[in-house]
N, C-alpha and C positions, 0 to 999 in steps of 0.2 A: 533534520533529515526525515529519510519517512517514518512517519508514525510520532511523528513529538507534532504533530497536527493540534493545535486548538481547538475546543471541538464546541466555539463559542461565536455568531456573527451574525451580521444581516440575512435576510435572506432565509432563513436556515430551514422554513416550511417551503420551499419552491424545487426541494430535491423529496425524491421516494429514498427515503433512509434505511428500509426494509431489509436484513441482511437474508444471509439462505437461510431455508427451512431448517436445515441439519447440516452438521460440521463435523468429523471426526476430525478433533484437536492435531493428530501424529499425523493424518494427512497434508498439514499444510508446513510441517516442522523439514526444516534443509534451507537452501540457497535459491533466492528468487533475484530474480535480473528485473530492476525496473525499466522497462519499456517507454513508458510515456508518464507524465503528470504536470499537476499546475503548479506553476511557477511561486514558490515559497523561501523565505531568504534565504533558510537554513538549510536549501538544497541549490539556492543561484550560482550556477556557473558548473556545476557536477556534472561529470560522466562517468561512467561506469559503474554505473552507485546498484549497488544487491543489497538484500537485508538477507540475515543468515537466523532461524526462529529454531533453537533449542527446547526443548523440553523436558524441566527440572524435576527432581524428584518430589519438590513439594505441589506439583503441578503446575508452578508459572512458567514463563515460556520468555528465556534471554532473546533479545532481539538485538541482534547487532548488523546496525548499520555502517554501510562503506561505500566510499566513492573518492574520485578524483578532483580536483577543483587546482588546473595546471598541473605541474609536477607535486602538487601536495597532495597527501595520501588524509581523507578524514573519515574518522572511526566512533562514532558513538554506540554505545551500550548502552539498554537498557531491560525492564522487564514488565512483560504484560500478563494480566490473571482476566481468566474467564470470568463471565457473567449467567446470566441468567437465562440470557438471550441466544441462541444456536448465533456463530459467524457473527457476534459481537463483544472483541477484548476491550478492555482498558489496559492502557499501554502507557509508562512512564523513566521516562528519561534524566526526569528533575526532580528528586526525591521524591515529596508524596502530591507530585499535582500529576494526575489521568488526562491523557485524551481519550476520545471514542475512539475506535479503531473496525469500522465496519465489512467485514466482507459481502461485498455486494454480490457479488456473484465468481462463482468458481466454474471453470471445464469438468465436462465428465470423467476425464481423466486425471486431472489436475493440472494439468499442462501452462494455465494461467488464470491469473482472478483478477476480480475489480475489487480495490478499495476505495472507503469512505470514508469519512468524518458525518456529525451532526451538523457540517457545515461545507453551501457550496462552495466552499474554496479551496476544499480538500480533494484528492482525486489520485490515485495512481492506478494506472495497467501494470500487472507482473506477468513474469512467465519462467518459467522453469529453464528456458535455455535466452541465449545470449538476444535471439531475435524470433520475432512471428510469422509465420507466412502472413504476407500482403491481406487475402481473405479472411482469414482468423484474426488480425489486428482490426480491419473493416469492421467483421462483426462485434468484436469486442467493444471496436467505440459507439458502434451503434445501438449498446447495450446500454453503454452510461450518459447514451444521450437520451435513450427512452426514459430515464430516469429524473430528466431534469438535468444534467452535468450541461455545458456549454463545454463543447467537446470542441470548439473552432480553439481555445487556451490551451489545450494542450500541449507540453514541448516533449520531444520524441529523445531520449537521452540514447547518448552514442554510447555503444554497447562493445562496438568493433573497429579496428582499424581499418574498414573498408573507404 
């Protein structure tokens, strides 16, 4: 699911990996609704999928993943620890193997970010509530395409019974 990304592949100089300049950690901690990303096993077929990012007392940060895949409900836990980097964790789901976990870019508000991986193969849009306005999702992708993403792969994950 999100963030158990490998953060190992082809390709891997043809994206800007650059996350933000600065992060306050407790700003990005609560319930983020995935919006859009590319197509990965461990998320094929899901909707409704959020990640929920706690923040522990030893400073790592439980990351629990959820989503639908038919009537079945999948839940992974895991936990990611800051770096050295502003708006880059390593995040691990499988005892002690990390992926990169890059925030590419966040709203002023917080309202939604882009993630990354060290690899174009990685990609999610989040956002704070269930859906984007049509303009704010526009911009957003045309954020991760300035960056190198191939934003035509993106699948848009159903968020609502609409």
């Amino acid at each position: 699911m999100l963030l158990t990304a490998c953060s190992y592949g082809a390709g891997r100089d043809s994206i800007n990996r650059h996350t933000v300049s600065s992060l306050d950690l407790k700003s990005i901690m609560g319930k983020w609704y995935e919006i859009a990303r590319f197509d990965h096993r461990f998320e094929r077929g899901m909707e409704y999928v959020t990640a929920t990012y706690t923040l522990q007392p030893d400073g790592t940060v439980e990351v629990k993943n959820q989503g639908m895949r038919g009537k079945e409900e999948h839940i992974s836990i895991g936990h990611a620890k800051t770096t050295d980097e502003p708006g880059k964790l390593r995040v691990s789901f499988f005892w002690k193997f990390y992926s990169d976990y890059n925030i590419l870019a966040i709203a002023p508000d917080g309202s939604w970010m882009i993630v990354g991986s060290n690899s174009p193969k990685y990609l999610w849009i989040l956002s704070r509530t269930p859906t984007l306005p049509e303009k704010t999702l526009e911009y957003v992708t045309s954020l991760a395409a300035q960056r190198g993403y191939n934003t035509e792969k993106l699948i848009f994950v159903k968020q609502t019974n609409d």
